[in-house]
C-alpha positions as CSV (number, residue, x, y, z in Angstrom):
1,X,102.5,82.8,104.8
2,X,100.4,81.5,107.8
3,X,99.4,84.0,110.3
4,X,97.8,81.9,112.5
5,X,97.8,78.1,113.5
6,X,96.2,75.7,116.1
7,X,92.9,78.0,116.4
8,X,90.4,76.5,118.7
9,X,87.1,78.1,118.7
10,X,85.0,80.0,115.5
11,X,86.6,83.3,115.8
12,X,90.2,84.7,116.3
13,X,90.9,88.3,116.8
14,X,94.0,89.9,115.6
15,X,95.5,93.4,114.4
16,X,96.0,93.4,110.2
17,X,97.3,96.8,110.4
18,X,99.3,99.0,112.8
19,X,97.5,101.2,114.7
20,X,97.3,104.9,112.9
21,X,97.0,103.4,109.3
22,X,95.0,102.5,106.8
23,X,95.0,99.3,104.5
24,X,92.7,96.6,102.6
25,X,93.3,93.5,103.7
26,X,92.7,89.9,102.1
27,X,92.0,86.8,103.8
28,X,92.6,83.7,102.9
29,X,91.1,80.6,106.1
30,X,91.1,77.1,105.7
31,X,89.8,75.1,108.9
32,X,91.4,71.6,110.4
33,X,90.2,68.6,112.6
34,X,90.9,64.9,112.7
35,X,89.4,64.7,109.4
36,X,91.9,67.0,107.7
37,X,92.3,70.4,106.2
38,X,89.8,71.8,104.2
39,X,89.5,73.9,101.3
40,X,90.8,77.4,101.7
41,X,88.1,80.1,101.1
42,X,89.3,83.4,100.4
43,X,87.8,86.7,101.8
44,X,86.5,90.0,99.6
45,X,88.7,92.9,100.2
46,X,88.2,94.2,103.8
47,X,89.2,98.2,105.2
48,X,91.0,97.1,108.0
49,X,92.5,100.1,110.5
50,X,91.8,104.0,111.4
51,X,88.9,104.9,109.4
52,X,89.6,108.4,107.8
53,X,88.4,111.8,109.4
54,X,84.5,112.8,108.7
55,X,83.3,114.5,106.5
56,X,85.5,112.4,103.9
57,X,86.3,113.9,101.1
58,X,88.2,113.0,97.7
59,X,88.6,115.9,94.9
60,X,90.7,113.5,93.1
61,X,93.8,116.4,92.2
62,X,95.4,115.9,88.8
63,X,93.6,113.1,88.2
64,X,94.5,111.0,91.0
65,X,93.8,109.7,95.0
66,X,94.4,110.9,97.9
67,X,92.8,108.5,100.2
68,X,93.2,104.5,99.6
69,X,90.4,103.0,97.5
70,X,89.3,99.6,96.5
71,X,88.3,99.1,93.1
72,X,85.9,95.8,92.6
73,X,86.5,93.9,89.3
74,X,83.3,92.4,89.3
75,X,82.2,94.6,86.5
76,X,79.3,96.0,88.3
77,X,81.1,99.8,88.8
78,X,83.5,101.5,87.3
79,X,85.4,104.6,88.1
80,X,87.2,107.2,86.2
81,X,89.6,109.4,87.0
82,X,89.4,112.3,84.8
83,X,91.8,115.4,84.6
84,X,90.1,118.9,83.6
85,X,91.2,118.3,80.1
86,X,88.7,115.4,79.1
87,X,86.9,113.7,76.5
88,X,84.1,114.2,78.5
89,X,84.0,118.1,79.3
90,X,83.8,117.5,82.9
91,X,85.5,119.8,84.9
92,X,87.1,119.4,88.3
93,X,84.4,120.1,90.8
94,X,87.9,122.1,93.2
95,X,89.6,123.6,90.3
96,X,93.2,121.3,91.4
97,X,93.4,119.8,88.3
């Protein structure tokens, strides 16, 4: 789906997400003159909207989110979501799991 079309300039300013929320938004931009269109380029994941209240805080209850998270598959990082009940013996650091 294109968003946007017949962009003059190097920048364009637009809302990804409604106002009040939250989302990750990915981008893909491919630029046209006289010459023709050029390869399209695709963006990283990018938090787009409200940013969530300070202090933020995620005690991850039974094992899951509450807050919207990007995970990178670049193999650099990894999370895991653990219930109290783990292989691990890692407890829940609220006691909500």
């Amino acid at each position: 789906m294109v968003l946007f079309d017949d962009i003059t300039g190097t920048s364009h300013t637009f809302q990804a997400v409604k106002a009040g929320e939250q989302n990750f938004v990915h981008l893909f931009v491919s630029a046209q003159t006289e010459g023709g269109i050029s390869q399209v380029v695709d963006s990283p994941l990018i938090p787009a909207g409200t940013p969530y209240p300070l202090p933020y805080k995620e005690t991850f209850p039974n094992g899951d989110t509450n807050y919207l998270m990007a995970f990178d598959d670049s193999g650099t990082a990894m999370w895991s979501l653990l219930k109290d009940n783990n292989e691990y013996g890692v407890p829940s650091h609220s006691a909500d799991n």
